[in-house]
C-alpha positions in Angstrom: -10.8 -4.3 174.6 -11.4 -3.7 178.3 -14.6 -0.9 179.4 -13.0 -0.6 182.7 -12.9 3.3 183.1 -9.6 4.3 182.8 -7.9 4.3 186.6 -4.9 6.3 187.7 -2.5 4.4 189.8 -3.4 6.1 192.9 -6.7 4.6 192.0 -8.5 8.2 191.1 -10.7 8.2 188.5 -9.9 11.2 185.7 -9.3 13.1 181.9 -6.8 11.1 180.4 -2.8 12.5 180.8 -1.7 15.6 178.9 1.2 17.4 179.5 0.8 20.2 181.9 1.4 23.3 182.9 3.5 24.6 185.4 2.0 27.3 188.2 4.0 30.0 186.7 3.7 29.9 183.3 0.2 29.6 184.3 -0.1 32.4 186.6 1.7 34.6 183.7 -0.9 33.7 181.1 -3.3 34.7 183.2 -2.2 37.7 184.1 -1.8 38.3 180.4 -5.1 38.1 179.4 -6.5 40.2 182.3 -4.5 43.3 181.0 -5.8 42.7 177.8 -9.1 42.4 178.7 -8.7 45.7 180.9 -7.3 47.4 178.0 -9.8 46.8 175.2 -12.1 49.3 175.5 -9.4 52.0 175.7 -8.0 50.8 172.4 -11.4 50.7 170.3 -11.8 53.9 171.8 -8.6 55.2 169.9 -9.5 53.1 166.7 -12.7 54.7 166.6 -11.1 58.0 166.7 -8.4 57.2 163.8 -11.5 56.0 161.7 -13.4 59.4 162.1 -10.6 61.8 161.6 -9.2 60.0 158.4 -12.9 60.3 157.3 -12.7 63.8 158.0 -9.2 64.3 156.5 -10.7 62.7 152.9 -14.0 64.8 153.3 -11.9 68.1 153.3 -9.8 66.8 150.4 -13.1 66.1 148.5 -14.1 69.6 149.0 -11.1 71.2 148.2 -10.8 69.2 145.1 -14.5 70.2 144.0 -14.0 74.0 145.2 -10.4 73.9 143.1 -12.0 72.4 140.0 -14.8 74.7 139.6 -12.3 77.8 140.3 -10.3 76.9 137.3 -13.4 75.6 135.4 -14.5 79.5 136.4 -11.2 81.6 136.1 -11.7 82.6 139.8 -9.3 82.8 142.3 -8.4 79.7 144.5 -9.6 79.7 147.6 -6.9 80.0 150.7 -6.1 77.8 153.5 -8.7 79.4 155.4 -11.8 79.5 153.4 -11.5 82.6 151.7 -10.7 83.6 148.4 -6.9 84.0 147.8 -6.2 88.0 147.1 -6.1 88.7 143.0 -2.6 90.0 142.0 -2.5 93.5 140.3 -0.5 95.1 137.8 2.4 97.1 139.9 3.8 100.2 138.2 7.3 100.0 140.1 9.7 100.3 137.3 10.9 97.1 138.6 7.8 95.3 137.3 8.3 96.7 134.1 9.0 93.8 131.6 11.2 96.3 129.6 13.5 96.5 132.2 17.0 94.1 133.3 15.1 91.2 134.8 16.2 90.5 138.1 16.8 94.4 138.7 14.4 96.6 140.6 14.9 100.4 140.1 13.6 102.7 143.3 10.5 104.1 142.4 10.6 108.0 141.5 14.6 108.1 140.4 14.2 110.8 138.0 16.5 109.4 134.6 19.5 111.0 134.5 19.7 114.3 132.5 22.4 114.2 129.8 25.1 116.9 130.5 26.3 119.0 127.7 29.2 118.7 127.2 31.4 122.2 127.9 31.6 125.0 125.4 35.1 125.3 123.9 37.0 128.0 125.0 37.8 130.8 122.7 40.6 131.2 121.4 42.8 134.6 122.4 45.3 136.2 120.7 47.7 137.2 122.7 49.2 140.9 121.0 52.4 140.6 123.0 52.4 136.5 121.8 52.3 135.9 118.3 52.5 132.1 119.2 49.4 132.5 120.1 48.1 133.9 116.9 46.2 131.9 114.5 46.2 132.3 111.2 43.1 131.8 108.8 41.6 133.3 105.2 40.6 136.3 107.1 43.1 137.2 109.9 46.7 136.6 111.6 45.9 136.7 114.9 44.7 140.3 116.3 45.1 141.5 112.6 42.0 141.3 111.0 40.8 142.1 107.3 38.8 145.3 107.4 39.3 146.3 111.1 41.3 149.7 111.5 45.0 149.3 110.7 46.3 152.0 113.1 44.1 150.1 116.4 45.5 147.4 115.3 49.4 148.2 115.1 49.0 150.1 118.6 48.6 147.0 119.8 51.8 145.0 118.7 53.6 146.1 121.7 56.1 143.5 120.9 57.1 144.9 117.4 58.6 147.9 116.5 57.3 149.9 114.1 59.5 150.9 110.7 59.0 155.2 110.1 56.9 155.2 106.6 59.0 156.0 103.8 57.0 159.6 103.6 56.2 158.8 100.0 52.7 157.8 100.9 53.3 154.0 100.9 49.6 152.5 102.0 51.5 149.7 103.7 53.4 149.5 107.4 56.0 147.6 108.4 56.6 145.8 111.8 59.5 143.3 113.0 60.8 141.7 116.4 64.0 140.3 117.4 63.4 137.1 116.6 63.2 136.9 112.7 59.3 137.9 112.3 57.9 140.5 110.0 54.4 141.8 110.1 53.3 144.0 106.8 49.4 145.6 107.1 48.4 147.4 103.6 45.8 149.3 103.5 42.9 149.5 100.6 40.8 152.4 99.1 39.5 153.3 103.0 42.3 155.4 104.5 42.5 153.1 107.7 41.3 149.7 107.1 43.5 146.9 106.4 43.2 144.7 103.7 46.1 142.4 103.6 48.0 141.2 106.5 51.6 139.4 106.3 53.5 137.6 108.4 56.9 136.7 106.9 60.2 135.3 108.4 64.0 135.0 107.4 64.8 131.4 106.9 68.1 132.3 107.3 68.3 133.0 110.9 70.7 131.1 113.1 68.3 130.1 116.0 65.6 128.0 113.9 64.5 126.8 116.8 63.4 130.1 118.4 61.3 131.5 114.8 59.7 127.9 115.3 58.7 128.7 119.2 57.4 132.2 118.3 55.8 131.4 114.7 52.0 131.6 114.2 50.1 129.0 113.1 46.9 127.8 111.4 44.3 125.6 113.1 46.1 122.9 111.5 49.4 123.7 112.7 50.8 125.5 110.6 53.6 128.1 110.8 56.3 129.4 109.3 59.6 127.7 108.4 57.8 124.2 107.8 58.2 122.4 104.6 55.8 122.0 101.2 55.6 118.3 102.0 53.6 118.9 105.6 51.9 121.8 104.0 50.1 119.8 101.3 49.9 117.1 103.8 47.6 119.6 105.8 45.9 121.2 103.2 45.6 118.6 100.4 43.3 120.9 98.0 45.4 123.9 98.8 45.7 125.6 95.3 49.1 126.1 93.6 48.8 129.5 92.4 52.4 130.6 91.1 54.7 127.3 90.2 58.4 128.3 91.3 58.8 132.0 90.3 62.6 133.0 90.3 61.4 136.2 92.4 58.2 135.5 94.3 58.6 131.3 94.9 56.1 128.7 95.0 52.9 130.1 96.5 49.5 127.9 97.6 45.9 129.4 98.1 43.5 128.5 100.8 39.6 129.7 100.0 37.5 130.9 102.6 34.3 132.6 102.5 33.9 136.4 100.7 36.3 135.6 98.3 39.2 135.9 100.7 42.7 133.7 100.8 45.0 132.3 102.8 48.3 132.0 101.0 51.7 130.1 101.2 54.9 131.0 100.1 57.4 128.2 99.7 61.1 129.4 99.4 63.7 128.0 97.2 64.5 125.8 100.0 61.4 124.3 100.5 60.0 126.1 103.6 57.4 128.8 103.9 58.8 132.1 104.3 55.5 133.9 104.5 51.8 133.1 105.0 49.2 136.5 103.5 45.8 137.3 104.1 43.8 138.7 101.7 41.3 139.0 98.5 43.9 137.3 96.2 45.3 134.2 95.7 48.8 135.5 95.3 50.7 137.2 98.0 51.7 140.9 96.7 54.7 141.1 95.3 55.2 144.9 96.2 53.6 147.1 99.2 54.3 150.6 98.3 55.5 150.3 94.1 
């Protein structure tokens, strides 16, 4: 092995050959490294800063975490976003908060409930004199013709009815008819001018049936002359059967009311009513004036 130093062939002495670099790629690397140089201290500057304020993020986390922790350990309120305590909630006394009412519903505070209405008196019933479709019949009346009120009062008013002249024989009873089949019959008792029994009576044999059934008083249940037994009983099932198909005086049916007074039926051989009486007994009378 030869200890010449090692010569160039342009006879310069030098490091042995390595590949090189060109002047560019040279003058870019340098240039490289200058910027980075220059820009060092600006970017521990800004990693300084991210260090302290995640430190300072995880210091107020700590805190809050503490602070929460005894709060709950405490029953105190949290504190809010800005230090101070968060506001305790109160009991409200809108109706709204109210756990009896809809959920989901808030009612505006001071509505007054509404008042129940009651509902409207019935109207009273009228009897129209002049009408005796009007009339209703009960144990103690047919229509304006009451038990015990005075019998003449009374018959001035039946406008509608004319009046038969007594027979002069001092019959206690009057007799009263229209043109359209009805018969009205007021007796009186012991008092010379009070009436105590009041008939209403009607020939079944009339040719307009329709018209005695227009002009016919009625009960509260309906009713009237000229209907038959069967709806009778069907509106007065504990009606009393008081005389059972008498040759003379028919099928008659009592109705109580109060003070011993009646209300009776009398069925015709045809099966219709032919006269409803009012009065203290529970068979119509089979004579006025005998």
């Amino acid at each position: 092995m030869s200890d010449a130093p090692n010569v160039r062939p342009d006879g310069q002495h030098g490091r042995p050959d390595r590949p090189g670099l060109d002047r560019d790629r040279a003058a870019a690397i340098r240039g490289l490294l200058t910027v980075t140089v220059e820009r060092e201290p600006e970017r521990a500057r800004s990693a300084r800063h991210s260090r302290v304020v995640l430190l300072s993020v995880a210091g107020v986390a700590a805190v809050a975490l503490a602070v929460g922790g005894v709060a709950l350990a405490g029953g105190g309120p949290l504190p809010s976003g800005n230090g101070e305590a968060a506001p305790t909630s109160l009991p409200s006394d809108r109706p709204g908060d109210d756990p009896g009412t809809s959920p989901g519903v808030v009612e505006p505070a001071g509505t007054p409930s509404a008042t129940p209405v009651p509902p409207p008196a019935p109207t009273p019933v009228v009897d129209d004199p002049t009408a005796p479709s009007t009339w209703i019949v009960s144990t103690d009346r047919i229509g304006p013709l009451v038990l015990g009120g005075p019998l003449e009062e009374q018959a001035a008013r039946l406008t509608t009815f004319d009046r038969h002249p007594d027979d002069g024989y001092g019959c206690p009873a009057s007799f009263f008819s229209d043109g359209r089949g009805l018969t009205l019959t007021l007796s009186r008792a012991s008092s010379p001018d009070a009436t105590e029994i009041a008939t209403v009576s009607a020939d079944l044999t009339s040719d307009d049936p329709a018209a005695l059934a227009s002009a016919t008083p009625r009960t509260a249940s309906g009713i009237g002359l000229g209907d038959d037994e069967a709806r009778l009983l069907a509106a007065y099932p504990d009606a009393e059967l008081t005389l059972d198909h008498d040759a003379n005086y028919g099928t008659q049916y009592a109705v109580a009311g109060d003070d011993g007074q009646y209300l009776v039926f009398v069925v015709g051989t045809s099966g219709r009513i032919t006269d409803m009486s009012v009065g203290t007994t529970r068979i119509a009378p089979p004579e006025y004036c005998g």
